[in-house]
mmCIF file of the N, C-alpha and C atoms, coordinates in Angstrom:
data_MODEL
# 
_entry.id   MODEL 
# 
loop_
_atom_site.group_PDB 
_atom_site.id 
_atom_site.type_symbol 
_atom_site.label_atom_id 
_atom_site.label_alt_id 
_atom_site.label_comp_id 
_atom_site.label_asym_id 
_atom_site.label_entity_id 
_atom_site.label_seq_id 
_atom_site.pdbx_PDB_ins_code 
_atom_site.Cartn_x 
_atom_site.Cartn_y 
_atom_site.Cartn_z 
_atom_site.occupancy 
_atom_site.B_iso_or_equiv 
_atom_site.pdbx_formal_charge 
_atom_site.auth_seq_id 
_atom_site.auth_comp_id 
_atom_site.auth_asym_id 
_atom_site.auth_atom_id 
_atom_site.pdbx_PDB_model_num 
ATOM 1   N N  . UNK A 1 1  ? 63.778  33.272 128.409 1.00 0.00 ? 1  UNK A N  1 
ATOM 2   C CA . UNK A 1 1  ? 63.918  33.901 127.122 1.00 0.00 ? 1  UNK A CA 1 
ATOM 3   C C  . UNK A 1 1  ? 62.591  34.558 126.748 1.00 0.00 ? 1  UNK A C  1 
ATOM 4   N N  . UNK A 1 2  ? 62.421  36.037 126.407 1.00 0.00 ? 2  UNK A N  1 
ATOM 5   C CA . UNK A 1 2  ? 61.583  36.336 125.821 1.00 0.00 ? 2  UNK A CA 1 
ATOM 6   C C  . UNK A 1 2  ? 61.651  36.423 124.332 1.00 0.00 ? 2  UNK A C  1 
ATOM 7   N N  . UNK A 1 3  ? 59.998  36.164 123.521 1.00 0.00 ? 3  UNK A N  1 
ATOM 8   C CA . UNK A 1 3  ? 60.471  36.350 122.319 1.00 0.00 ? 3  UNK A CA 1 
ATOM 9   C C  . UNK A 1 3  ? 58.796  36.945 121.785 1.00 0.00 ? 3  UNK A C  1 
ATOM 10  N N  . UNK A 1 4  ? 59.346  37.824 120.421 1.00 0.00 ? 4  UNK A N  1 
ATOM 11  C CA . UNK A 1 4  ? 58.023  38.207 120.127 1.00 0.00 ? 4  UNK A CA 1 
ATOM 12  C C  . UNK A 1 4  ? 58.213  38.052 118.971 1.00 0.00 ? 4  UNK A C  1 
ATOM 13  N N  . UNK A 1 5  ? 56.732  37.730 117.882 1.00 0.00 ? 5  UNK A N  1 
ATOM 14  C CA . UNK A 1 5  ? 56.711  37.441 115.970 1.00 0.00 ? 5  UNK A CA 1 
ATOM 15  C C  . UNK A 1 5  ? 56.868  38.471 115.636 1.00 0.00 ? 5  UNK A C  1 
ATOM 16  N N  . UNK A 1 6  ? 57.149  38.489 114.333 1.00 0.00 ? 6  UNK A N  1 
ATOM 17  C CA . UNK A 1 6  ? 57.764  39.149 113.301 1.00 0.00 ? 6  UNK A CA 1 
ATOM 18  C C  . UNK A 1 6  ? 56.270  39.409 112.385 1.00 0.00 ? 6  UNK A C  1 
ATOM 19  N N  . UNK A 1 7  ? 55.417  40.385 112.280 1.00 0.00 ? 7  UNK A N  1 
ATOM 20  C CA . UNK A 1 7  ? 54.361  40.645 111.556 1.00 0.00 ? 7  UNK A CA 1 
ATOM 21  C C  . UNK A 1 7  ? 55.121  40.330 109.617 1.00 0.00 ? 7  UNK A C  1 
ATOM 22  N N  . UNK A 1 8  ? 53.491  40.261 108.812 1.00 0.00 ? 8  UNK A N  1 
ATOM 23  C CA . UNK A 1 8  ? 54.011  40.410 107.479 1.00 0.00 ? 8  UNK A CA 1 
ATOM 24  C C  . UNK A 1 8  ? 54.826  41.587 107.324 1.00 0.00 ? 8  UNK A C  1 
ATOM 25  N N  . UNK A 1 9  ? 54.529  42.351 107.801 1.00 0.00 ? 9  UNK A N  1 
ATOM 26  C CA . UNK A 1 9  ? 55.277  43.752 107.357 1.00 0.00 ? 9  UNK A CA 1 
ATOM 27  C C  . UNK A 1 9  ? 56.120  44.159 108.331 1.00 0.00 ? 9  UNK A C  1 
ATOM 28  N N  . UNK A 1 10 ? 56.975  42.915 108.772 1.00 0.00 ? 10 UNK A N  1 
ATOM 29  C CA . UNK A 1 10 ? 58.108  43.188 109.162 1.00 0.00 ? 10 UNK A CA 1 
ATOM 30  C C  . UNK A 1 10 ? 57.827  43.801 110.386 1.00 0.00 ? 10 UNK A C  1 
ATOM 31  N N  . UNK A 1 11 ? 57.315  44.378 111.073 1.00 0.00 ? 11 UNK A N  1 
ATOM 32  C CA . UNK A 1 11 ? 57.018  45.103 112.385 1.00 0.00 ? 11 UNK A CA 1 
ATOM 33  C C  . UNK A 1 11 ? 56.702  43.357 113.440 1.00 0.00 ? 11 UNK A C  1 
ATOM 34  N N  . UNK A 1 12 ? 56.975  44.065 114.624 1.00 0.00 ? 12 UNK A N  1 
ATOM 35  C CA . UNK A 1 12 ? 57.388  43.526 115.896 1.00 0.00 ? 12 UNK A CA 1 
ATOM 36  C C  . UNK A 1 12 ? 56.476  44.460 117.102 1.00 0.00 ? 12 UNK A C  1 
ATOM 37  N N  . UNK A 1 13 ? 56.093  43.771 118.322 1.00 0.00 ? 13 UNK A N  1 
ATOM 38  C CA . UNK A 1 13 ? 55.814  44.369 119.428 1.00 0.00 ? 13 UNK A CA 1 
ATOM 39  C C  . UNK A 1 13 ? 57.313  44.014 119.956 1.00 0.00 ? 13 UNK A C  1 
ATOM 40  N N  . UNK A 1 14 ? 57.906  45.049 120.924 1.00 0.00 ? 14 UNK A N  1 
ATOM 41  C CA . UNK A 1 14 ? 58.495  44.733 121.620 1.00 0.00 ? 14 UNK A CA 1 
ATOM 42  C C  . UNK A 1 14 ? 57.559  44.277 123.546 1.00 0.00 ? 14 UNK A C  1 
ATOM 43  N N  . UNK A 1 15 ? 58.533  43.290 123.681 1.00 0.00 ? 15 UNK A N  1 
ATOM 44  C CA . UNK A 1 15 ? 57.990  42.661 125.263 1.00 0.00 ? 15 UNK A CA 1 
ATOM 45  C C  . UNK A 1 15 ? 57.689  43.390 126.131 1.00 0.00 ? 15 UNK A C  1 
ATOM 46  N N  . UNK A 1 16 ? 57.004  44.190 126.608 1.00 0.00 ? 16 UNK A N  1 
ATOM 47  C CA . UNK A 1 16 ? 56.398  44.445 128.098 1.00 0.00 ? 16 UNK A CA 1 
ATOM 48  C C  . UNK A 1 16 ? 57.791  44.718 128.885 1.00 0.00 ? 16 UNK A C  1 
ATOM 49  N N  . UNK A 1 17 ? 58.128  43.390 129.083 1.00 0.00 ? 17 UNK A N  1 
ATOM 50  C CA . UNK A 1 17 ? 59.556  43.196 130.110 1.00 0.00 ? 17 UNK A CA 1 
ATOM 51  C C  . UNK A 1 17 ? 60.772  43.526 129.897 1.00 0.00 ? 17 UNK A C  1 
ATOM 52  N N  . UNK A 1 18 ? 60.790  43.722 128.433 1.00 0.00 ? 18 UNK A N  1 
ATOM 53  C CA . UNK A 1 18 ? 62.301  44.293 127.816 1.00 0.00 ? 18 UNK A CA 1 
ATOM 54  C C  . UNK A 1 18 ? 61.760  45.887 128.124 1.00 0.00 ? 18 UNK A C  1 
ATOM 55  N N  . UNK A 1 19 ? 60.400  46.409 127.194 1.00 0.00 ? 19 UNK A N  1 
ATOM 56  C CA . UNK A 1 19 ? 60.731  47.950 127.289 1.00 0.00 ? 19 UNK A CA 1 
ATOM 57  C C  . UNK A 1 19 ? 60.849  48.140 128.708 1.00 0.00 ? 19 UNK A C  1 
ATOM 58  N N  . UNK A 1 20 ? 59.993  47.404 129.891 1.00 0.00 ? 20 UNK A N  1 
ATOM 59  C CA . UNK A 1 20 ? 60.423  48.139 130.977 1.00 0.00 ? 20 UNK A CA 1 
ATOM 60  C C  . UNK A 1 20 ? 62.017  48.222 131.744 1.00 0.00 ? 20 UNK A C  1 
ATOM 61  N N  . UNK A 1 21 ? 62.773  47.068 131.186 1.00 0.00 ? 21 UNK A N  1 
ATOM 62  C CA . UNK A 1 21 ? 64.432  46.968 131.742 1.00 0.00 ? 21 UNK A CA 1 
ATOM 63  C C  . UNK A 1 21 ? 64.508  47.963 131.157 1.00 0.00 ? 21 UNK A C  1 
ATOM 64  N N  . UNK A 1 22 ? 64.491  48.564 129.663 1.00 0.00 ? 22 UNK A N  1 
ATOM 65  C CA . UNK A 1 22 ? 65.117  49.147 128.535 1.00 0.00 ? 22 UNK A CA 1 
ATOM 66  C C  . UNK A 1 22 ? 64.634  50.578 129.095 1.00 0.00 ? 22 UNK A C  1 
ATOM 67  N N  . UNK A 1 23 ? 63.645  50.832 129.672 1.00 0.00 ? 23 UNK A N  1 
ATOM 68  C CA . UNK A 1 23 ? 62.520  52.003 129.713 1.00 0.00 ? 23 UNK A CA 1 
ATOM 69  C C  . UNK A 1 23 ? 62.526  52.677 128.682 1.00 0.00 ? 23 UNK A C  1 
ATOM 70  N N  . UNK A 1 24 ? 61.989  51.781 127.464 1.00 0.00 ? 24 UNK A N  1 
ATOM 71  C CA . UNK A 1 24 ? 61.289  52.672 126.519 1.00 0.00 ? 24 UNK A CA 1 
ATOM 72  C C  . UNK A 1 24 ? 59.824  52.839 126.805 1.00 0.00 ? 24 UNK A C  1 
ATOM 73  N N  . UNK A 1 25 ? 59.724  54.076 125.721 1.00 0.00 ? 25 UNK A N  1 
ATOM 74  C CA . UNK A 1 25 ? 58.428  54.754 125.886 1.00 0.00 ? 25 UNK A CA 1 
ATOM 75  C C  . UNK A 1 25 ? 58.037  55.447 124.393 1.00 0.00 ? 25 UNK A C  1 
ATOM 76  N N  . UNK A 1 26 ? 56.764  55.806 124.172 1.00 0.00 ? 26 UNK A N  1 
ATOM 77  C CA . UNK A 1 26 ? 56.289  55.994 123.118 1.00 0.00 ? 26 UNK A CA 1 
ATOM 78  C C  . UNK A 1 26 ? 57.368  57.344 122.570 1.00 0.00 ? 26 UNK A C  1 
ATOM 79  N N  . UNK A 1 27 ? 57.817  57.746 121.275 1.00 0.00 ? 27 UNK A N  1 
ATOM 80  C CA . UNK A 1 27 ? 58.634  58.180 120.450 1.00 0.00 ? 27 UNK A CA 1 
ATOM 81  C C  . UNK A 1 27 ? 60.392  58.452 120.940 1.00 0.00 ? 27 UNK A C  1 
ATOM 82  N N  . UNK A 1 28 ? 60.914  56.849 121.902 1.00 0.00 ? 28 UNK A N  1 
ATOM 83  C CA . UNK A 1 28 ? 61.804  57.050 122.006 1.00 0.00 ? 28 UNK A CA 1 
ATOM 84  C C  . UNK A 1 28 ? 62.393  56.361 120.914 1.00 0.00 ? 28 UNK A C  1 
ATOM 85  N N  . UNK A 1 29 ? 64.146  56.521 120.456 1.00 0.00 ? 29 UNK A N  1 
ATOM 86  C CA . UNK A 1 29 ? 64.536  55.854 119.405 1.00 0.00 ? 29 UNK A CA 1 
ATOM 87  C C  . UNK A 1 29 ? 65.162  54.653 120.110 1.00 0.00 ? 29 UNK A C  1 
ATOM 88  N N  . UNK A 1 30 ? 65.364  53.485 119.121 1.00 0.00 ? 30 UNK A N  1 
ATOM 89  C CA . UNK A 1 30 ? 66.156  52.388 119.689 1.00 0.00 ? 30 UNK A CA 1 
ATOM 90  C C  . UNK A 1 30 ? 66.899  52.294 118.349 1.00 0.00 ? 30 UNK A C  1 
ATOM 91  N N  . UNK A 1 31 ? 67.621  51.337 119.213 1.00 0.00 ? 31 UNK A N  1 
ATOM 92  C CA . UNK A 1 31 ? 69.108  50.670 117.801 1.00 0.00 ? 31 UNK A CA 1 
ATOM 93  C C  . UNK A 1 31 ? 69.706  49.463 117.789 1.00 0.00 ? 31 UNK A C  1 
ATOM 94  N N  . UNK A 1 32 ? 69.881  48.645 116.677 1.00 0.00 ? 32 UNK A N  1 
ATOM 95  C CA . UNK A 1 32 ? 69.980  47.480 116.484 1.00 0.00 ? 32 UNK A CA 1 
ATOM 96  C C  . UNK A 1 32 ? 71.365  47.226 115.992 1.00 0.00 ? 32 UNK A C  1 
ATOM 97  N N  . UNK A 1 33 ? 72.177  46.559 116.991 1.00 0.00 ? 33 UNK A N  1 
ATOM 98  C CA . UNK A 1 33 ? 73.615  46.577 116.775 1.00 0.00 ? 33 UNK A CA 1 
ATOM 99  C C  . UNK A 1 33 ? 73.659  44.638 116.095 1.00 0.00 ? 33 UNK A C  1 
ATOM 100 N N  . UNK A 1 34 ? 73.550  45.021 114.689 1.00 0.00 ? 34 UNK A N  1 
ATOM 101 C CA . UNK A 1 34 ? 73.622  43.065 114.033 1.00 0.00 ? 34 UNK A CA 1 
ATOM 102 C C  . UNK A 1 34 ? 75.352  42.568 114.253 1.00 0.00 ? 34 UNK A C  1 
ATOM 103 N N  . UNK A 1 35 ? 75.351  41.468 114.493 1.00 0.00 ? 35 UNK A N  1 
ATOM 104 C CA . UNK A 1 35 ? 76.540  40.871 114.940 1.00 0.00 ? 35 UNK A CA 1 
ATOM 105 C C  . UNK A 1 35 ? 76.227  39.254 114.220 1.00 0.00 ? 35 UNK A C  1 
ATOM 106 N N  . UNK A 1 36 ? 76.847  38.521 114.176 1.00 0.00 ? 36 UNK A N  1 
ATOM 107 C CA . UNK A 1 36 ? 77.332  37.707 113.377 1.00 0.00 ? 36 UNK A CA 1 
ATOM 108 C C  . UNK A 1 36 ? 75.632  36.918 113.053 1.00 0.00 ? 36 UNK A C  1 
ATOM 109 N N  . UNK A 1 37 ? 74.911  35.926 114.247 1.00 0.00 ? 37 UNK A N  1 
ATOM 110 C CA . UNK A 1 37 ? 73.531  35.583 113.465 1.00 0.00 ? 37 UNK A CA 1 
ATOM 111 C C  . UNK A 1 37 ? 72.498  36.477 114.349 1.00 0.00 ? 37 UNK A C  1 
ATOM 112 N N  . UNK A 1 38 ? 72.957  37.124 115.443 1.00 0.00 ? 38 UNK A N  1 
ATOM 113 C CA . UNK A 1 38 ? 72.287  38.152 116.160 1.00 0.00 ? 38 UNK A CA 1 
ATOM 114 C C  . UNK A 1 38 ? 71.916  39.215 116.024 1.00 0.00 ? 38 UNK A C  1 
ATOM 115 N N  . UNK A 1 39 ? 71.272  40.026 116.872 1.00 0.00 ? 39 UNK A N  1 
ATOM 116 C CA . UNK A 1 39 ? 71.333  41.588 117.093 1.00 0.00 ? 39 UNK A CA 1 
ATOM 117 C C  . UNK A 1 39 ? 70.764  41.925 118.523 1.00 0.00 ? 39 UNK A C  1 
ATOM 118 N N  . UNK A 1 40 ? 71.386  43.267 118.828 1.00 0.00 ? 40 UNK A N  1 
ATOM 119 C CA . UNK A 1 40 ? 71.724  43.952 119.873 1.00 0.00 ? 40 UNK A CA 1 
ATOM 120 C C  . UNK A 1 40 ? 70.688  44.966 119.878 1.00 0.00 ? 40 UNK A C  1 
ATOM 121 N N  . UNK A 1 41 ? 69.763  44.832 121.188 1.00 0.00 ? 41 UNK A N  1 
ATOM 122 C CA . UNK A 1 41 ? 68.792  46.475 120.704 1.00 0.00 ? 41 UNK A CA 1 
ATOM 123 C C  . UNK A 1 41 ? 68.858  47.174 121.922 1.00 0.00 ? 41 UNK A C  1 
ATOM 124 N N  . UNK A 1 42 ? 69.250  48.209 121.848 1.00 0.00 ? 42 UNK A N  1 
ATOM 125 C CA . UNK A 1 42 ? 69.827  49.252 122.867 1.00 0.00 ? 42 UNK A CA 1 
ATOM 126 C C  . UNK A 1 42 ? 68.472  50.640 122.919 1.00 0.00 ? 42 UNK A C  1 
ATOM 127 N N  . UNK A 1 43 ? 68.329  51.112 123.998 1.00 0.00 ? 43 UNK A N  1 
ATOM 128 C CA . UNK A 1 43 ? 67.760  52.358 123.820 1.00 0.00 ? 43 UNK A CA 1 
ATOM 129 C C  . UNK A 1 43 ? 68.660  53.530 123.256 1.00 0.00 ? 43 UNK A C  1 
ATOM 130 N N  . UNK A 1 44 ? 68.589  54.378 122.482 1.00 0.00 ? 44 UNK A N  1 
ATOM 131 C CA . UNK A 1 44 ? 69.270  55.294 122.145 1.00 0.00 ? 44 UNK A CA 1 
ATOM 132 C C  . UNK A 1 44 ? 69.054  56.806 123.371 1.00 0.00 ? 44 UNK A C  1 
ATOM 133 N N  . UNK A 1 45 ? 70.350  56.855 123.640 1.00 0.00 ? 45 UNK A N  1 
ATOM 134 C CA . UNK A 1 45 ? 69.948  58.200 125.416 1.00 0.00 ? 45 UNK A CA 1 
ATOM 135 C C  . UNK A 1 45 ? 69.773  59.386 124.584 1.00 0.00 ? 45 UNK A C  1 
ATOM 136 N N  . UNK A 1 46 ? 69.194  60.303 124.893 1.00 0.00 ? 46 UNK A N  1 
ATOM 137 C CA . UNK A 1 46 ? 68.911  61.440 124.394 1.00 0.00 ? 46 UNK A CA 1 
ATOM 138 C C  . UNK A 1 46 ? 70.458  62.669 124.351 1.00 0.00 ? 46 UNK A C  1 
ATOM 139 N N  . UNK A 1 47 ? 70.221  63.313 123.504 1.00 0.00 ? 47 UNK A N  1 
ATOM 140 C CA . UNK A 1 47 ? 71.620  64.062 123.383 1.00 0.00 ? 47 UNK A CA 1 
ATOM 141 C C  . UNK A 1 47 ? 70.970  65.575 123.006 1.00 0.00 ? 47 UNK A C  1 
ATOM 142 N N  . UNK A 1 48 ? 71.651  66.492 124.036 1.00 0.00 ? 48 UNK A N  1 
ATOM 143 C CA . UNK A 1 48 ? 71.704  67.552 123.892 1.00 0.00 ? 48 UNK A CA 1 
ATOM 144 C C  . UNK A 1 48 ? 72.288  68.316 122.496 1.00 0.00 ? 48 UNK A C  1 
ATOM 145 N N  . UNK A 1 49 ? 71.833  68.349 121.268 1.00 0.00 ? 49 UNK A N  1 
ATOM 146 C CA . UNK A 1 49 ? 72.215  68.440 120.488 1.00 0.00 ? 49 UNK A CA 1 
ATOM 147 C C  . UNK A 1 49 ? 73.100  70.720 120.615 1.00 0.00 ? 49 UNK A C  1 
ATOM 148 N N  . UNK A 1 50 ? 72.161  71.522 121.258 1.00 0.00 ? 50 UNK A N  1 
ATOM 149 C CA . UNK A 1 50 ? 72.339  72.705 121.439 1.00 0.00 ? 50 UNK A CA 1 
ATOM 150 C C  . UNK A 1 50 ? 73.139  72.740 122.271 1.00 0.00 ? 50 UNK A C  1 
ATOM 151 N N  . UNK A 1 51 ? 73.786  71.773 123.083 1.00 0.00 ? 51 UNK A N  1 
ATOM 152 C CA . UNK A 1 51 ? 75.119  71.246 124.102 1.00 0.00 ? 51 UNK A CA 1 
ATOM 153 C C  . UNK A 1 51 ? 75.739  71.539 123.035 1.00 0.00 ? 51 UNK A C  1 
ATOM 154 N N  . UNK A 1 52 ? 75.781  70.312 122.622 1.00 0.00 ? 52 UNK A N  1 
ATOM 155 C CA . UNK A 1 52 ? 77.082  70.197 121.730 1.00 0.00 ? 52 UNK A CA 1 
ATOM 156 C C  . UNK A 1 52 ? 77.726  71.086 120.938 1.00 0.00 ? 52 UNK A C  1 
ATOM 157 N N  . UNK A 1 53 ? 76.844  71.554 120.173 1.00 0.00 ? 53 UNK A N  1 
ATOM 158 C CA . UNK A 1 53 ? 76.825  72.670 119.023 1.00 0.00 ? 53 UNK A CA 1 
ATOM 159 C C  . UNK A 1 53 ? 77.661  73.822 120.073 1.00 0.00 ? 53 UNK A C  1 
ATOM 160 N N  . UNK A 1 54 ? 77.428  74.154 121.262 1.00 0.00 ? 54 UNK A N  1 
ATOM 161 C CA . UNK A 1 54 ? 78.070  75.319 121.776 1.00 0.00 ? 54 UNK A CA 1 
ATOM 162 C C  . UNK A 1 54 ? 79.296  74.628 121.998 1.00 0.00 ? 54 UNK A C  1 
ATOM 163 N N  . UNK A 1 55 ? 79.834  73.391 123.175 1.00 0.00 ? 55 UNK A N  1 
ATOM 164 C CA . UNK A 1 55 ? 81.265  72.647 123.585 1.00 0.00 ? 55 UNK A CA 1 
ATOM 165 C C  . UNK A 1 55 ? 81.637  72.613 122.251 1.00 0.00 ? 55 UNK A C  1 
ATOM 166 N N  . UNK A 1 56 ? 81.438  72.125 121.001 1.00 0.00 ? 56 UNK A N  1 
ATOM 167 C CA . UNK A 1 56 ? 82.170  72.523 119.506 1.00 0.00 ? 56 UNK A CA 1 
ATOM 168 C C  . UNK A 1 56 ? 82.662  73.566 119.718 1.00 0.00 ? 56 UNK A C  1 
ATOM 169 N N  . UNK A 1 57 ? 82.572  74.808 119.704 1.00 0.00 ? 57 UNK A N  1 
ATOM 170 C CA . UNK A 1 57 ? 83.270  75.941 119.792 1.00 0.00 ? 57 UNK A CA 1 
ATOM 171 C C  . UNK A 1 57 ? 84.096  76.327 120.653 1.00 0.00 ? 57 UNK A C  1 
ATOM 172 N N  . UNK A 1 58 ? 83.770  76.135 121.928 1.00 0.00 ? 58 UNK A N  1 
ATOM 173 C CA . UNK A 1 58 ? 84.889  76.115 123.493 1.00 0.00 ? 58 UNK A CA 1 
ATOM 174 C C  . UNK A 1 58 ? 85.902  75.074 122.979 1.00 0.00 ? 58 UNK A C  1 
ATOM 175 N N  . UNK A 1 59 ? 85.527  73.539 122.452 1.00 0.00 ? 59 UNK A N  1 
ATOM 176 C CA . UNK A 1 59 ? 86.865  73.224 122.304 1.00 0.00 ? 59 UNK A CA 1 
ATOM 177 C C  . UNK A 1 59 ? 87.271  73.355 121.088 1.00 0.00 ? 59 UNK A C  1 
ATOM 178 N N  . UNK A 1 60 ? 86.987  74.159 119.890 1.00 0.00 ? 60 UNK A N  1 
ATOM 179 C CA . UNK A 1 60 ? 87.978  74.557 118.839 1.00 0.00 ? 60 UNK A CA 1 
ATOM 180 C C  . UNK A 1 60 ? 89.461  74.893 119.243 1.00 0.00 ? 60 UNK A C  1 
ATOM 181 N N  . UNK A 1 61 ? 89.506  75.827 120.685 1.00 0.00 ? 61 UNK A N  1 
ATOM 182 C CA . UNK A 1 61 ? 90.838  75.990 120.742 1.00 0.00 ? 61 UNK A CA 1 
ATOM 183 C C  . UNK A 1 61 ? 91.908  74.863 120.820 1.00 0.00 ? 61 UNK A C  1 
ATOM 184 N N  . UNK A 1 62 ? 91.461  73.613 121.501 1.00 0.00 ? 62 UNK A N  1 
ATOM 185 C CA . UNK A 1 62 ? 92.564  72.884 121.153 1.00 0.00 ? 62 UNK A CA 1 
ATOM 186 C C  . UNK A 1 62 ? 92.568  72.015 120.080 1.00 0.00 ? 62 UNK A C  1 
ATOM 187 N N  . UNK A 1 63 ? 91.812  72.417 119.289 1.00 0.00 ? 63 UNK A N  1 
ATOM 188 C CA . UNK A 1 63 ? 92.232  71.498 117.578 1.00 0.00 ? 63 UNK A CA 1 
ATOM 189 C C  . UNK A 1 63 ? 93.185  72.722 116.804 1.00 0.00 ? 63 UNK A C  1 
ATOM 190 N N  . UNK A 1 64 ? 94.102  72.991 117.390 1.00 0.00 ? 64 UNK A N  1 
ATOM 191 C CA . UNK A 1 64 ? 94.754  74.038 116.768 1.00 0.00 ? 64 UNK A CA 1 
ATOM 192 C C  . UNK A 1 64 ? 96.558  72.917 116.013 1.00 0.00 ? 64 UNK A C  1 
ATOM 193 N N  . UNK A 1 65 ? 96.967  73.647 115.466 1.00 0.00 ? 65 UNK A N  1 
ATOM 194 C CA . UNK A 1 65 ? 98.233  73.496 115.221 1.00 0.00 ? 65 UNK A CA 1 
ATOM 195 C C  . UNK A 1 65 ? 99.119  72.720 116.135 1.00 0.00 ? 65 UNK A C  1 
ATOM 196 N N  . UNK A 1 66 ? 99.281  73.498 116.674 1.00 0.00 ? 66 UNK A N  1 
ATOM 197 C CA . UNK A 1 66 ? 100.349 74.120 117.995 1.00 0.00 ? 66 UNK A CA 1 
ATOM 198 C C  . UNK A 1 66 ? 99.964  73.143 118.888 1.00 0.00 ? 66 UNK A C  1 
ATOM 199 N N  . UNK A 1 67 ? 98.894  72.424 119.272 1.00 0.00 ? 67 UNK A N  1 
ATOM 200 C CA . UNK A 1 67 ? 98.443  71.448 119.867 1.00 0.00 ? 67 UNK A CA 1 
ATOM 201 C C  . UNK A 1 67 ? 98.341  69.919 119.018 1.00 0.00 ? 67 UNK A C  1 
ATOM 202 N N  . UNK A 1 68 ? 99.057  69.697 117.941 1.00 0.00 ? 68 UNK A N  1 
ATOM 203 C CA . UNK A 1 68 ? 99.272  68.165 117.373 1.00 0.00 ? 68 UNK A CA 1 
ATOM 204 C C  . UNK A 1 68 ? 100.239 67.913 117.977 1.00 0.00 ? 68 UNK A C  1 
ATOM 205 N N  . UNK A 1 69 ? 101.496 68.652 118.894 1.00 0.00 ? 69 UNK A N  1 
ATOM 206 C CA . UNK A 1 69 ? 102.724 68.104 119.648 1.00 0.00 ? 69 UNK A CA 1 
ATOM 207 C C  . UNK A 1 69 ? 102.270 66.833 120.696 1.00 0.00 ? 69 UNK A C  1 
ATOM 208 N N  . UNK A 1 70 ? 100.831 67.295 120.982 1.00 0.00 ? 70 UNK A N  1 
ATOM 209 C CA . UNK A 1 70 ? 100.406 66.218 122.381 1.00 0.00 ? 70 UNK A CA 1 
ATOM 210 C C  . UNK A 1 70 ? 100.076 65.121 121.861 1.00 0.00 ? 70 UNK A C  1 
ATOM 211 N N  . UNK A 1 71 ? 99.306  65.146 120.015 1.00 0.00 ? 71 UNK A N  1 
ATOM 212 C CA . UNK A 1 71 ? 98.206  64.294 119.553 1.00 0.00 ? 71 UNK A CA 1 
ATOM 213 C C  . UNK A 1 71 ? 99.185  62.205 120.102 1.00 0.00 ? 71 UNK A C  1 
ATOM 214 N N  . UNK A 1 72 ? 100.067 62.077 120.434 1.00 0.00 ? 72 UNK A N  1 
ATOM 215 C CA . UNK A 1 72 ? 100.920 60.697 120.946 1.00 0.00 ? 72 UNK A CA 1 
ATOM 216 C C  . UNK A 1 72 ? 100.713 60.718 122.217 1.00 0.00 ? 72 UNK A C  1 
ATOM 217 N N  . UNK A 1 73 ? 99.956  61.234 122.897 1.00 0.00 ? 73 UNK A N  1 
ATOM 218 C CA . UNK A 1 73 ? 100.053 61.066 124.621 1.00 0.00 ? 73 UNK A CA 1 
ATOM 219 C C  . UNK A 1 73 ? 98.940  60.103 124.685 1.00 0.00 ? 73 UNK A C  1 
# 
């Protein structure tokens, strides 16, 4: 088990051994998934945000009308 303190102001080092499984690195984001007395800390993967923004538009065509016949498959 690794474990690291909790500073007064709430800040934390994370372990050596986690960022390297995790491969974080200086200004990557992480995220804390809380679950019942736990939490979950995940690296957040990077996202092509100027991807997306263009595939939004290529697939507008099938958010059409005429295409809710399939939305039960």
């Amino acid at each position: 088990m690794i474990t690291s303190k909790v500073t007064s102001k709430a800040q934390t080092t994370i372990p050596k051994k986690v960022r390297e499984k995790l491969d974080i690195h200086v200004n990557d984001t992480i995220m804390f998934e809380i679950k019942e007395d736990y939490a979950i800390i995940r690296k957040l993967k990077v996202v092509d945000t100027g991807y997306l923004k263009a595939l939004e538009t290529i697939l507008e065509e099938w958010n059409s009308e005429e295409d809710s016949v399939y939305d039960d498959l």
